[in-house]
N, C-alpha and C positions, 0 to 999 in steps of 0.2 A: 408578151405571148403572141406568135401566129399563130393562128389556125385557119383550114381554108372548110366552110362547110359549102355542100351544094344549099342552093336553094331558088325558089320560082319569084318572081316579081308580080303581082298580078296587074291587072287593068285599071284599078284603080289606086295604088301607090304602094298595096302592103306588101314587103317582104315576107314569104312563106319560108321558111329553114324545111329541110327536108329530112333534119335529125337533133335531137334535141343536144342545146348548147344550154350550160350552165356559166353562170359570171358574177362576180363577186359587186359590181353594182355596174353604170354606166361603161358602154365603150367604144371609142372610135370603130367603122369598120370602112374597107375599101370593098365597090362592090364593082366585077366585073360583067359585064354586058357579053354573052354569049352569041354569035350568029346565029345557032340552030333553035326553034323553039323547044318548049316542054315536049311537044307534041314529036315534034321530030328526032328525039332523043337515041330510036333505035337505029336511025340511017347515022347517028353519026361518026364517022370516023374511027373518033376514040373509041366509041362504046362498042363498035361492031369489031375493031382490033383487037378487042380486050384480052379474048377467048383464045385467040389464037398466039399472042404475047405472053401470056399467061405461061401457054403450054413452055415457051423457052427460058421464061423466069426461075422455071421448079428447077431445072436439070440440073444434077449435084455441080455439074462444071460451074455453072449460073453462079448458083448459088455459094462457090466456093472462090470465084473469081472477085467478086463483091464484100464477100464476109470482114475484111479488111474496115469497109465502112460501118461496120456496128459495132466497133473497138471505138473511135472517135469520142471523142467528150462528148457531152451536150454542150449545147449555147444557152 
């Protein structure tokens, strides 16, 4: 199973998840190291693109050009 959640590292070693994960017992995880901190969240790139990406996501074309990939099997 992948799953990617956000979540904050703090100052002293603990992993904070930012949305609750459930798991049937132990599990490896790979954790990626962000540039921006928590704090700079709203300058960043992605997050400030989001809004405006968004808006070309909806449009039926978008949305019609893509639809092909939700036929695909699962892995």
């Amino acid at each position: 199973m992948l799953l990617t959640v956000e979540g904050i590292l703090e100052a002293e070693g603990r992993l904070r998840l930012l949305e609750p994960v459930e798991v049937a017992g132990p599990r490896r995880v790979m954790v990626t190291f962000l540039d921006e901190s928590a704090e700079d969240e709203r300058t960043c790139p992605a997050v400030v693109s989001e809004p405006a990406l968004a808006r070309d996501w909806e449009k039926p074309e978008e949305v019609a050009a893509w639809s092909h990939l939700s036929q695909l099997p699962s892995l």
